[in-house]
C-alpha positions in Angstrom: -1.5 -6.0 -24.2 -1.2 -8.1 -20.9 -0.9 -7.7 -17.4 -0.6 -9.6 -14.2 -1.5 -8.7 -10.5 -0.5 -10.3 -7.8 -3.4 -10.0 -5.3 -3.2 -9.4 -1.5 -2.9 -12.8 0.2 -6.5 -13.5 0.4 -8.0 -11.5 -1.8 -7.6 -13.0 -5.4 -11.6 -12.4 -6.1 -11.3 -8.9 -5.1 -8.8 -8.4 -8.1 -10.7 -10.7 -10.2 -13.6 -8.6 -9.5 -12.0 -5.4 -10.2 -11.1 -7.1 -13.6 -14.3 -8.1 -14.7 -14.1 -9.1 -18.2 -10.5 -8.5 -19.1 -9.7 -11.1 -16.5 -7.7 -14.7 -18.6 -6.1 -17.1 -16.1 -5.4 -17.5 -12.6 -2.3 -19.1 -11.2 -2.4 -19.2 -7.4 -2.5 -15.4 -6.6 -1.4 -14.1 -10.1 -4.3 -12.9 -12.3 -3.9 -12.3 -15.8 -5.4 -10.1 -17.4 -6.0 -9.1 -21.4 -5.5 -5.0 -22.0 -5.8 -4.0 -18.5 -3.7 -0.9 -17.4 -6.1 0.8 -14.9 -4.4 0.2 -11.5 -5.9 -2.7 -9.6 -6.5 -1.2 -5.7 -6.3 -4.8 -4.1 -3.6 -5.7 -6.3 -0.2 -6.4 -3.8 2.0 -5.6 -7.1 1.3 -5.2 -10.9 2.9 -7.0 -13.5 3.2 -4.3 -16.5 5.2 -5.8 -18.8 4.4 -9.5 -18.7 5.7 -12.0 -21.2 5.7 -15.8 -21.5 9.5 -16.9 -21.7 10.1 -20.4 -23.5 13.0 -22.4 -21.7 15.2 -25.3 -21.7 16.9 -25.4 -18.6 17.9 -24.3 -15.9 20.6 -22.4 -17.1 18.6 -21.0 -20.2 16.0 -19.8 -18.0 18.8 -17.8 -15.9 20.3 -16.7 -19.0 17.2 -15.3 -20.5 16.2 -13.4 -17.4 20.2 -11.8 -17.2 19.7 -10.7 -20.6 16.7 -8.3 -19.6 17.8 -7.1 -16.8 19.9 -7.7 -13.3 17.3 -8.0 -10.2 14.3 -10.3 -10.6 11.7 -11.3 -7.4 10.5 -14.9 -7.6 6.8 -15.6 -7.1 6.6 -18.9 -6.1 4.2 -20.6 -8.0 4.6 -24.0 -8.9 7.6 -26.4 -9.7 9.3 -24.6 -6.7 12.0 -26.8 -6.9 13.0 -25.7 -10.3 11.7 -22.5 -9.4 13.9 -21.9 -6.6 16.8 -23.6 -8.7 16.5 -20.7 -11.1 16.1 -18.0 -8.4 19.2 -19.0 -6.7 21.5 -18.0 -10.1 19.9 -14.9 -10.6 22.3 -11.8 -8.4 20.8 -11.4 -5.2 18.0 -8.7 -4.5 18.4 -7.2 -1.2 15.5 -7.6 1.2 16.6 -5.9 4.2 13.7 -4.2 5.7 13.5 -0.6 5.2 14.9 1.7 8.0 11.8 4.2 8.0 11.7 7.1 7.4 14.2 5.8 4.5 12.9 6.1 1.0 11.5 2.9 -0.8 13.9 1.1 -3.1 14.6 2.5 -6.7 16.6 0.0 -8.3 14.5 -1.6 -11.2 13.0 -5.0 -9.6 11.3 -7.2 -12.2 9.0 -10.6 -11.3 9.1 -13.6 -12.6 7.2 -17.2 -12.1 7.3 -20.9 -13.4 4.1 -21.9 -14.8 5.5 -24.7 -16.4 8.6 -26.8 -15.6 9.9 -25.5 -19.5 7.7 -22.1 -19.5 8.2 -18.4 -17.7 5.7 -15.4 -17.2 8.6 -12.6 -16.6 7.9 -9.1 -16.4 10.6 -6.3 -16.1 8.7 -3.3 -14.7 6.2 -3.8 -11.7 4.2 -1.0 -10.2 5.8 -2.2 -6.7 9.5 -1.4 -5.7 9.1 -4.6 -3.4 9.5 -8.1 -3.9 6.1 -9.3 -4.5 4.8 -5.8 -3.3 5.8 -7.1 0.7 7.2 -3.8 2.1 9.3 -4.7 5.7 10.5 -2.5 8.1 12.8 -2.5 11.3 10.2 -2.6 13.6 10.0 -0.5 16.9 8.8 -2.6 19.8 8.9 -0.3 22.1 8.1 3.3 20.9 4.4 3.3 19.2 1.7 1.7 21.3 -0.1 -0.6 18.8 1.0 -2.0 15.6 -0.8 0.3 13.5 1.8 2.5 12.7 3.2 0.1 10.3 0.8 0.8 8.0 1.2 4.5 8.1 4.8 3.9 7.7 4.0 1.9 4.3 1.7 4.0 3.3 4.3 7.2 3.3 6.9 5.6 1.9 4.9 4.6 -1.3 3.8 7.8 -1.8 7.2 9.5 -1.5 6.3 12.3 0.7 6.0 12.3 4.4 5.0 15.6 7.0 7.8 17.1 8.6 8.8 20.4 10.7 6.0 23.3 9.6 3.3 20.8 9.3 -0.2 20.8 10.6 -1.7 17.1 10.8 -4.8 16.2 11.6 -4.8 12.2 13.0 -8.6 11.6 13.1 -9.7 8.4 15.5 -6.1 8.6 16.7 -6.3 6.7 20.0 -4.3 5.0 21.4 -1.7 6.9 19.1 0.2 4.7 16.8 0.0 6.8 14.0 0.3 10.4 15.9 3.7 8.8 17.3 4.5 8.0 13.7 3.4 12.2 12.9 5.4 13.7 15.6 8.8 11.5 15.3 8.9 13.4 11.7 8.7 16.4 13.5 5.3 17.4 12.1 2.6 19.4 14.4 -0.4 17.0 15.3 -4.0 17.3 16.2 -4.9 13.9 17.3 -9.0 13.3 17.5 -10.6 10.6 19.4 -12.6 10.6 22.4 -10.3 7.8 23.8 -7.2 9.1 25.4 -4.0 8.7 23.7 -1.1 6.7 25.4 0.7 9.0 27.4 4.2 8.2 26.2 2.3 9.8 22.9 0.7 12.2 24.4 3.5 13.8 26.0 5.2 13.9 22.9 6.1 17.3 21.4 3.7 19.2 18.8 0.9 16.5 20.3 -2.5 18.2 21.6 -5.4 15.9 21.7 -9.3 16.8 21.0 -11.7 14.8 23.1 -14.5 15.1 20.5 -15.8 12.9 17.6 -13.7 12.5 14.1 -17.4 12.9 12.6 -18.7 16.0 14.2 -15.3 18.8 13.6 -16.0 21.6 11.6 -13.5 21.9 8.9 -13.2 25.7 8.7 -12.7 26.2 12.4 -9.8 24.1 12.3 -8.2 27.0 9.8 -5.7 25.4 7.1 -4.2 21.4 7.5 -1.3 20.4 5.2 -1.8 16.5 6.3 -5.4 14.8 7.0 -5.0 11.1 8.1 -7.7 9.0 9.2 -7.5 5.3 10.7 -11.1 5.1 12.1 -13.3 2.2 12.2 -16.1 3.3 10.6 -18.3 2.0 7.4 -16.5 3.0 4.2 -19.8 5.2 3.0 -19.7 7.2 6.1 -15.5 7.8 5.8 -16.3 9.1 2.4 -18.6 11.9 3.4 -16.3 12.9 6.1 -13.4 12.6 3.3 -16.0 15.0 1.1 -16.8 17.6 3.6 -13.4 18.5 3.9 -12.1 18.8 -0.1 -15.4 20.8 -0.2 -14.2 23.3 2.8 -10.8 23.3 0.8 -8.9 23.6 4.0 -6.5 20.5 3.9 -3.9 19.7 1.1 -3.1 16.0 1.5 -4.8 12.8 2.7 -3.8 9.3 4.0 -7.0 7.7 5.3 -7.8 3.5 6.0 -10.7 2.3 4.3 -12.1 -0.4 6.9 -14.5 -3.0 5.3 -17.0 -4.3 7.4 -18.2 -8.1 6.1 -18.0 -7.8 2.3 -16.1 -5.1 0.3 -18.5 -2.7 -0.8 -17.5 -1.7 -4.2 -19.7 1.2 -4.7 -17.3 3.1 -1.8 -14.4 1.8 -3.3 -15.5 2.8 -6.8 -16.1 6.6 -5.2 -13.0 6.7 -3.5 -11.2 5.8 -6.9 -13.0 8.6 -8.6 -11.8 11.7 -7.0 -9.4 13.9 -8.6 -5.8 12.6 -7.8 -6.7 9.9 -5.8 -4.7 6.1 -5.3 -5.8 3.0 -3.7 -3.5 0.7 -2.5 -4.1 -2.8 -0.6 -0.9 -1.8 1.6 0.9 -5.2 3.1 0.3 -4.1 6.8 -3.9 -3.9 5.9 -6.5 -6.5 6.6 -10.0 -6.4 5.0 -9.0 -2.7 4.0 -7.6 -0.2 1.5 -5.3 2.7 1.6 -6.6 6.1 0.0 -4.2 8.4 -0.5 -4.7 11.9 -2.1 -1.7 14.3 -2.4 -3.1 16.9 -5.0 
């Protein structure tokens, strides 16, 4: 069996790493890879179903692609000429950006590339719903006070659940408030932690109290039950991942959303321990840097 994963933009060793031995051949940011199913964390999207597509022209390679199915993503490559030749036949995939909190798209969106002006790598099923696993929103310039809420926004809408009325959240390191204003539009209770102050457009907001104390040093039972825990702070990965372990072990939150921040090189032993608990995903979301997404809903 095959797969390809397009990696993050800048981050073709990490998935290369993560591969190891199953890794075959590169092509820009598309690694292939020989009977690899496990998901691949700093992959942007996964290529499940990858098969090399013989072609003639132009028109055959259209024609073959038709024949699977109706909406196809190009990833550019090489030959983009050709390439883009090709794409421009195929029926055009929307790529509005997503009205949030609007759900992600479900149509089937397969991805294709020319590795050779008379040879195709196509794949009909793709573990992202977005073209080359770019999520874009309408962004709001003037609600949330930092940019960070994008990623919070991404990060929701892949895992097709979001807070809403009735929920307790707990935003840890949540200053200046990007992703408490993201909380507390849905209508969800928040408890945002940081010793900074929050903006006070976000403050003000309602369901918004703020703790003045550290992310680190909360007691998890005193805070009683928390159907949301979501944590953006800038902290070492191994040190997010005891504070992620205290609280599954009080048993007192339901779901988690938390950025893993890597400081100099990715240390794989965190990632590896993230990865291992119980119903856990990691995702290399479009709006992170030098970080991960853990997200655990079960």
């Amino acid at each position: 069996m095959l797969t390809a994963h397009l990696a993050a933009d800048g981050f073709v060793g990490e998935v290369e790493r993560e591969l190891g031995t199953a890794k075959r051949e590169t092509f820009g940011r598309l690694v292939l890879a020989e009977g690899h199913s496990s998901p691949v964390a700093w992959a942007a999207n996964s290529w499940l179903e990858p098969h090399h597509i013989a072609i003639t022209s132009i028109g055959d390679a259209v024609k073959k692609l038709k024949a699977i199915q109706r909406n196809w993503a190009l990833y550019p490559y090489a030959h983009h000429g050709r390439a883009k030749l090709i794409a421009e036949q195929l029926p055009k995939v929307s790529a509005k950006p997503l009205l949030f909190p609007a759900a992600a798209p479900t149509a089937p969106l397969g991805s294709w590339s020319l590795l050779q002006p008379d040879l195709m790598l196509a794949s009909a099923r793709c573990s992202s719903p977005f073209p080359n696993g770019e999520a874009q929103f309408v962004e709001d310039k003037t609600g949330p006070p930092n940019r960070a809420y994008l990623k919070l926004w991404e990060a929701l809408t892949l895992a097709g659940v979001k807070p809403g009325p009735g929920d307790r959240c707990l935003d840890l390191g949540a200053s200046p408030g990007g992703w408490t204003w993201v909380l507390a539009n849905l209508g969800a209770e928040v408890i945002a932690v940081d010793k900074a102050l929050l903006d006070p457009k976000v403050a003000a907001m309602p369901g918004v109290s703020h703790r003045a104390e550290s992310a680190f040093g909360l007691d998890p039972r005193a805070l009683g039950p928390i159907d949301w825990l979501f944590s953006d702070v800038i902290c070492y990965p191994e040190r997010l991942l005891r504070l992620v372990e205290r609280w599954i072990a009080a048993g007192t939150v339901r779901r988690f959303i938390c950025t893993i921040k890597f400081q100099g090189d990715t240390d794989v032993a965190a990632q590896a321990a993230f990865a291992a608990i119980p119903g856990s995903r990691l995702l290399h979301l479009t709006h992170n840097k030098h970080e991960l997404t853990w997200i655990k809903l079960a």
